[in-house]
C-alpha positions as CSV (number, residue, x, y, z in Angstrom):
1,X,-84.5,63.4,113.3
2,X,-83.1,62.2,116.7
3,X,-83.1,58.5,117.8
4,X,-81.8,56.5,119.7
5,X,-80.5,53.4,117.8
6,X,-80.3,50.0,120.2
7,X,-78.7,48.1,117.3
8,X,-77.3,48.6,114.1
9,X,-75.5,45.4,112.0
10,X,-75.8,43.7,108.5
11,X,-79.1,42.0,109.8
12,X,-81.1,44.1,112.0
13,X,-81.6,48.0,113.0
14,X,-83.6,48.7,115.4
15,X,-84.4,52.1,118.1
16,X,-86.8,54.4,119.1
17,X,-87.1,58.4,117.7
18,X,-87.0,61.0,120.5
19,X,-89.0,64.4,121.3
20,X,-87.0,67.4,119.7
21,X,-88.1,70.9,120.1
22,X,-86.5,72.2,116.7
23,X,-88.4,69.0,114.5
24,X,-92.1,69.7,113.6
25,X,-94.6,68.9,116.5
26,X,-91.3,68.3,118.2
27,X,-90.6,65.1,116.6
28,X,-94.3,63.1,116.7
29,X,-94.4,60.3,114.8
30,X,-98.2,59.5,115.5
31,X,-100.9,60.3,113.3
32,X,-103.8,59.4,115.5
33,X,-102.5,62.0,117.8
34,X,-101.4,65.1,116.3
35,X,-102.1,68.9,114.8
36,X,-101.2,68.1,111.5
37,X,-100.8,64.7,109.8
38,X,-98.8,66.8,107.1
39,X,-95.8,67.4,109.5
40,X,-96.2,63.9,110.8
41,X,-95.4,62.2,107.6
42,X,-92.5,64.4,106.8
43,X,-91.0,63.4,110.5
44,X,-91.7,59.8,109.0
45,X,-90.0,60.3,105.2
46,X,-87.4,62.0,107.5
47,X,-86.9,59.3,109.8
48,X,-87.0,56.6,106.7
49,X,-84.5,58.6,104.8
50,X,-82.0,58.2,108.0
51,X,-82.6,54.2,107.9
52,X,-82.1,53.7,103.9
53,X,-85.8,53.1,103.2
54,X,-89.2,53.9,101.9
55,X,-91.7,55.6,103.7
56,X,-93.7,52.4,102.0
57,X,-91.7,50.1,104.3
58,X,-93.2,51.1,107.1
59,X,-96.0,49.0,108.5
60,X,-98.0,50.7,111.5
61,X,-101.0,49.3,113.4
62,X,-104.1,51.0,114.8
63,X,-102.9,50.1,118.7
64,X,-106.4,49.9,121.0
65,X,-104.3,48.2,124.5
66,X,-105.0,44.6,123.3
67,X,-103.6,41.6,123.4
68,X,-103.4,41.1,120.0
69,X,-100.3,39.6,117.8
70,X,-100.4,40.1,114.3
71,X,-98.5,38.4,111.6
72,X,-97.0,40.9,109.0
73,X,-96.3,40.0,105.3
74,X,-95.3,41.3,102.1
75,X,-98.9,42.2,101.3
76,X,-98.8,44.3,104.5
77,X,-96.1,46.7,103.1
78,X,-96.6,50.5,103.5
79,X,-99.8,49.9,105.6
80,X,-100.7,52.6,108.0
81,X,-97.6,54.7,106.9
82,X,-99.6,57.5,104.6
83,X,-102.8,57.1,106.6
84,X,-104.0,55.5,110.1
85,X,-107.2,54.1,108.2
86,X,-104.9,52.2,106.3
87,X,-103.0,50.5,109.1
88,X,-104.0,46.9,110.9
89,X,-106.6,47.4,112.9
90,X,-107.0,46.2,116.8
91,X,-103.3,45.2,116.8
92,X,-100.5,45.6,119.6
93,X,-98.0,43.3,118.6
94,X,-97.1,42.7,114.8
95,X,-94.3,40.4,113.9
96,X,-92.5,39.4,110.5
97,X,-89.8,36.8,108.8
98,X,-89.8,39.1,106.0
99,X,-86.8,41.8,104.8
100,X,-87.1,45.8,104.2
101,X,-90.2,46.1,106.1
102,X,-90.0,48.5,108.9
103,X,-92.3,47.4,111.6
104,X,-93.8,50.3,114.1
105,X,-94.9,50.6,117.4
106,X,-96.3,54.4,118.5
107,X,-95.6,55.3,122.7
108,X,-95.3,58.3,125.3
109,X,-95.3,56.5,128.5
110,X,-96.2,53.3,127.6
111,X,-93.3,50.4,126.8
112,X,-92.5,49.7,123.8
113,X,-90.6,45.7,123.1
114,X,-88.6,45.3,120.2
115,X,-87.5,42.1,119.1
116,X,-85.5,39.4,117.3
117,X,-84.8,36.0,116.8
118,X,-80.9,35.9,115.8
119,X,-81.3,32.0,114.2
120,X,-84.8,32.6,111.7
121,X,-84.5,36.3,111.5
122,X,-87.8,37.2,113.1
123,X,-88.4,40.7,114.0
124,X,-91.2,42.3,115.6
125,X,-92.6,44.9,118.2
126,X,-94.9,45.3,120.8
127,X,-96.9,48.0,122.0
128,X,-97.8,47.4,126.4
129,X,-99.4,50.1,128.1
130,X,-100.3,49.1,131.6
131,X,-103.4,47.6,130.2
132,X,-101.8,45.5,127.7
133,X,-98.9,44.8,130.7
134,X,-102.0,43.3,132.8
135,X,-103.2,41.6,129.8
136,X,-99.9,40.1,129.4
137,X,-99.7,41.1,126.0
138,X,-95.9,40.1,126.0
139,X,-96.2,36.8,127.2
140,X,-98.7,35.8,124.9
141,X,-96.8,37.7,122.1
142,X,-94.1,34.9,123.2
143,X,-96.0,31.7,124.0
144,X,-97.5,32.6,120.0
145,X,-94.1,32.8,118.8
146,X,-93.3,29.6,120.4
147,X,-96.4,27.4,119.6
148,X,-97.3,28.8,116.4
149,X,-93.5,29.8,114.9
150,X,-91.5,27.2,116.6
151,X,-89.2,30.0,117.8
152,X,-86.7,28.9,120.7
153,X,-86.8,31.6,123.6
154,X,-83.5,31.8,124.1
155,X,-82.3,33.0,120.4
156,X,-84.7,35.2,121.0
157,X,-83.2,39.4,121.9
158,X,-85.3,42.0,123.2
159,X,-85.1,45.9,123.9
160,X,-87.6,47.5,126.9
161,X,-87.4,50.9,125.4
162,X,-88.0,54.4,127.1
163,X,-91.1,54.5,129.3
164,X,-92.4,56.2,132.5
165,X,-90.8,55.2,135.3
166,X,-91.9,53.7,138.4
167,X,-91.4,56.9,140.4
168,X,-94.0,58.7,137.7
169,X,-96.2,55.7,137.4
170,X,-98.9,56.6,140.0
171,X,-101.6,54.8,140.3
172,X,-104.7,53.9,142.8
173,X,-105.8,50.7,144.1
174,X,-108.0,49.1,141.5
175,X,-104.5,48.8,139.0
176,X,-102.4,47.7,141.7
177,X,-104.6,44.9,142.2
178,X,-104.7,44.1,138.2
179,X,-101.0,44.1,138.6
180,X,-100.9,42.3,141.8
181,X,-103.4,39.4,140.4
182,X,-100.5,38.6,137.5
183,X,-98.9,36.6,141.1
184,X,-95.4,37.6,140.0
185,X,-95.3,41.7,140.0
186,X,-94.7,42.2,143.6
187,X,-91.4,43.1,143.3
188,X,-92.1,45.8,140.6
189,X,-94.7,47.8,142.9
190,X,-94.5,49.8,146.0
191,X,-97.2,52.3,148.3
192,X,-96.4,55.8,148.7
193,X,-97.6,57.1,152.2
194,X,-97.7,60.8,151.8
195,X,-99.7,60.6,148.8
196,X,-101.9,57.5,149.2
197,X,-100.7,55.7,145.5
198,X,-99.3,52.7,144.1
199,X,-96.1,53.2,142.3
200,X,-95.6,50.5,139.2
201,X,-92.2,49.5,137.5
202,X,-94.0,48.5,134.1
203,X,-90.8,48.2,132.7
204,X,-89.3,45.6,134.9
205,X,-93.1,44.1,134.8
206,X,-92.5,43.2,131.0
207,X,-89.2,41.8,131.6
208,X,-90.2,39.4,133.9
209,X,-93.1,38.6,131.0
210,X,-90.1,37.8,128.9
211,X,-88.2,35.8,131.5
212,X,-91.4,33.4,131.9
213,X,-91.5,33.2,128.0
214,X,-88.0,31.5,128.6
215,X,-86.3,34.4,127.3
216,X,-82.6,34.9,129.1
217,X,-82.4,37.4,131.1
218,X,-79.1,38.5,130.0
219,X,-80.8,39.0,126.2
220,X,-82.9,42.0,127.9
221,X,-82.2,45.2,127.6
222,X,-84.1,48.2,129.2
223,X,-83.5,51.8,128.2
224,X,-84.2,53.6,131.7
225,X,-85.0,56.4,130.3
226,X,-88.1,58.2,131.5
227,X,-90.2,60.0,129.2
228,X,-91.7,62.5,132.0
229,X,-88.5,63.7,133.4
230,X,-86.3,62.8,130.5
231,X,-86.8,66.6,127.8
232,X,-86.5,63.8,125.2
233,X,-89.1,62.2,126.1
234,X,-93.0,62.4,125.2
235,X,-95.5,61.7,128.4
236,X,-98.9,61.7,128.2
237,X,-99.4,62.0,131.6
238,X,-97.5,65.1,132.0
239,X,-99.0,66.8,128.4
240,X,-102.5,65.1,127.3
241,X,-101.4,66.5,123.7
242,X,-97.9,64.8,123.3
243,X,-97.1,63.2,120.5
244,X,-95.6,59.9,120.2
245,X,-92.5,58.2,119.6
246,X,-91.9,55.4,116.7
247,X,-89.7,52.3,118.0
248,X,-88.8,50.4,115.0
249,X,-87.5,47.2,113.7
250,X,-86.1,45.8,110.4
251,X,-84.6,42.9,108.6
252,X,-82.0,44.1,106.3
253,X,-82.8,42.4,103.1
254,X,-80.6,42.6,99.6
């Protein structure tokens, strides 16, 4: 199974699985989005078998481009791992103090946040499409950590991970102006003449969500990797059929 690990130490592993042509469906991870769910979960037993753990660690939401955060315990083990009716519903951001739960977030070309807190040991990821992005799912994700957690911002890490880029990210006036409305993603867009489109850096869009959470800059890390151009990658917009990748998170435990 091929990833692409973003950290790996005695309290955290975290990173994203790629698109491989030799792995079954080419490496999809998804079960809402597949030919058969059979193949899926052997990428997944595959992929836990790699990271020392259970497929019943995993903990996988039904994402639906919300804004909703979702507080993951031990009675939340092994949900949506075996079957999507099984996983939380409505959810694009789950979170969790607890160890030897491996929480899941399913992309193609939207971006995917992993994150921890290096003092309480919080881990969690986030699922923001350009939808959730205009919804500023991250920010709130944040501001929730904050208010409701009592998390500082800046023990806080985080990892963009692969995503279209803003060269692929084509879009027509109505999103530009959801983006432009947020009053701080002007920087992150420009117009192409030749082919009358708005060109998004949703990436860089969700940093700056982190940076007005109070999260350092410096504990950002983006993965420029494109999942159109990059073989590596899945993109919905290039194959309406692509599968998904899995970004991941977990607390080592004893």
């Amino acid at each position: 199974m091929k990833t692409n690990i973003y950290l790996d130490n005695e309290k955290f592993i975290a990173g994203i699985t790629l698109r491989d042509e030799i792995e079954r469906e080419q490496g999809n991870m998804a079960l809402h989005t597949c030919v058969n769910p059979d193949d899926v979960l052997e990428n997944r037993k595959r992929l836990a078998i790699s990271l020392g753990c259970g497929l019943d660690h995993f903990v996988c939401a039904n994402q639906t481009h919300s804004a909703n955060v979702y507080k993951v315990t031990v009675a939340d083990k092994g949900r949506g791992a075996e079957s999507k009716d099984t996983a939380i519903p409505n959810t694009d951001a789950i979170y969790t103090f607890e160890p030897n739960l491996l929480l899941c977030s399913f992309t193609a070309d939207c971006v995917p946040v992993t994150f921890y807190h290096e003092e309480n040991g919080l881990i969690g990821v986030i699922h923001s499409g350009w939808l959730g992005t205009v919804k500023e799912i991250t920010l709130k994700t944040f501001e929730h950590l904050k208010q409701v957690e009592h998390c500082n911002p800046s023990d806080l890490h985080i990892h963009i991970g692969t995503a279209l880029s803003q060269k692929k990210f084509e879009v027509d006036e109505d999103v530009y102006e959801k983006f432009k409305n947020l009053g701080y993603a002007d920087d992150f867009m420009y117009y192409n003449d030749q082919t009358n489109k708005y060109h998004i850096d949703n990436q860089q869009t969700v940093k700056k969500q982190c940076e007005l959470a109070g999260i350092p800059s410096d504990h950002i890390a983006i993965d420029p990797t494109c999942t159109f151009l990059n073989p590596e990658g899945f993109s919905y917009r290039q194959d309406k059929q692509a599968g998904r990748h899995l970004s991941f998170i977990m607390k080592m435990g004893n």
